[in-house]
C-alpha positions as CSV (number, residue, x, y, z in Angstrom):
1,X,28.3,34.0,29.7
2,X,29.0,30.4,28.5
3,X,26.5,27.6,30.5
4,X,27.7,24.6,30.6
5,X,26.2,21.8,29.3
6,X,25.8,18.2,31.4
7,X,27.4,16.1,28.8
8,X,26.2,12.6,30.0
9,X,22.6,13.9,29.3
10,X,22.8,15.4,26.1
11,X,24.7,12.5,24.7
12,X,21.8,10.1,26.1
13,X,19.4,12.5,24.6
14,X,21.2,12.6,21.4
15,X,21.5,8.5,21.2
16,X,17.9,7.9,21.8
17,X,17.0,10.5,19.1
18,X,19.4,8.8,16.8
19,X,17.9,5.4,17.6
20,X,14.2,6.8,16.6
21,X,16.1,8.3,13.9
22,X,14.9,11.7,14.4
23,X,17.2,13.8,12.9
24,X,20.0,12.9,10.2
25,X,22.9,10.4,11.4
26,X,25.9,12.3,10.0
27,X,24.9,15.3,12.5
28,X,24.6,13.3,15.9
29,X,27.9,11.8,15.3
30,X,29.3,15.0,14.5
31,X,27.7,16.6,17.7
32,X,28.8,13.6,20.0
33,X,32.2,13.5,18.5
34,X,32.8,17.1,19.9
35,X,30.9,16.5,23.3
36,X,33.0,13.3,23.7
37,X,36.0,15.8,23.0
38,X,34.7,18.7,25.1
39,X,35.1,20.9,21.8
40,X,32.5,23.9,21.4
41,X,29.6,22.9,19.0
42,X,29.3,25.9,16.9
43,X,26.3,27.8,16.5
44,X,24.7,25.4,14.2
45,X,25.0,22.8,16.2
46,X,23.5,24.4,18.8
47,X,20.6,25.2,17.0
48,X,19.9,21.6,15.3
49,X,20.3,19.8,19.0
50,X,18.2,22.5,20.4
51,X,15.4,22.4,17.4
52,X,15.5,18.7,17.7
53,X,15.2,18.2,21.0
54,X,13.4,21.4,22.8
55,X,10.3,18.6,23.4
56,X,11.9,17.5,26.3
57,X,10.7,20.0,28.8
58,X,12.8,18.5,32.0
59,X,15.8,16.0,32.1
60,X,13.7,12.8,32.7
61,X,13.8,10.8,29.9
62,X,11.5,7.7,29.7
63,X,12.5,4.4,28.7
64,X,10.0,2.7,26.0
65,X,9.9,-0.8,25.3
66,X,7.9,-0.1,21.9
67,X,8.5,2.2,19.2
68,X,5.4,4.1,18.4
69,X,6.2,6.3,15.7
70,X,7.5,5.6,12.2
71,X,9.6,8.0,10.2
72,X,7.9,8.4,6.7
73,X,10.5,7.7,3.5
74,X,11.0,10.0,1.4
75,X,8.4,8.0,-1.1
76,X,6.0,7.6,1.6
77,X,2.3,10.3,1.1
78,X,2.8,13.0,4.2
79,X,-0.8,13.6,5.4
80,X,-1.0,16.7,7.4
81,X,0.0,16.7,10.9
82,X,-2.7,16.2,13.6
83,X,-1.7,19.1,15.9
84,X,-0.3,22.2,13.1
85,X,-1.4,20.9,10.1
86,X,2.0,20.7,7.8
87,X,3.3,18.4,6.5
88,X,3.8,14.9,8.6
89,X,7.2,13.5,8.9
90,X,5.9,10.7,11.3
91,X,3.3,7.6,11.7
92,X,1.7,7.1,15.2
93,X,0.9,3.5,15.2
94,X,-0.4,3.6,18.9
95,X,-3.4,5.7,17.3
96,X,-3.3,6.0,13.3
97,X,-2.3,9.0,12.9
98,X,0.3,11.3,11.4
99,X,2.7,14.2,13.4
100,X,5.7,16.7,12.4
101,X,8.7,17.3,13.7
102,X,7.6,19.4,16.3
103,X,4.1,17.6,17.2
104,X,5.7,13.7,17.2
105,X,6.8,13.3,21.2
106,X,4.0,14.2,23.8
107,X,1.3,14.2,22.1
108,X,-0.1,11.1,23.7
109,X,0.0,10.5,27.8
110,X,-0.6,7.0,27.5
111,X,2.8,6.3,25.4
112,X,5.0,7.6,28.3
């Protein structure tokens, strides 16, 4: 059984984490392209959306007026994350300190 998806969601999902730049560039297109198309994303796809965006535990998205977190370069130290421990992948400037992937969104009440 095939659910469908709401597309108008998961392409405003997909644009805001494109405009923290979570994620790589090349992908989202890729992935809106085929939305906007109604083409089936392949099981990759599927997987990299739902990795990515699995933090947002109900369809309510938040609007922000302030970006909090920072995507450490390449060049940039990765302290370990707050929450697990591994290696960072983002800056909290809110309060100093340092998140993965996973740990980045909602780990702070008073951002929303």
């Amino acid at each position: 059984m095939v659910i469908p998806i709401d597309s108008e969601k998961t392409l405003e999902v997909i644009e805001r984490m494109k405009f923290a730049k979570i994620g790589k560039y090349k992908k989202w297109e890729l992935i809106i392209k085929k939305i906007k198309k109604d083409q089936t994303l392949n099981p990759e796809e599927l997987e990299y959306y739902s990795n990515l965006t699995r933090i947002y535990k109900n369809s309510n998205i938040a609007s922000r007026s302030k970006i909090y977190h920072t995507k450490l370069s390449l060049e940039d130290e990765k302290p370990p994350c707050k929450e697990c421990g591994k290696d960072s992948l983002y800056y909290c400037n809110m309060n100093d300190q340092y998140f993965c992937n996973i740990h980045v969104v909602g780990h702070d009440k008073n951002e929303v």
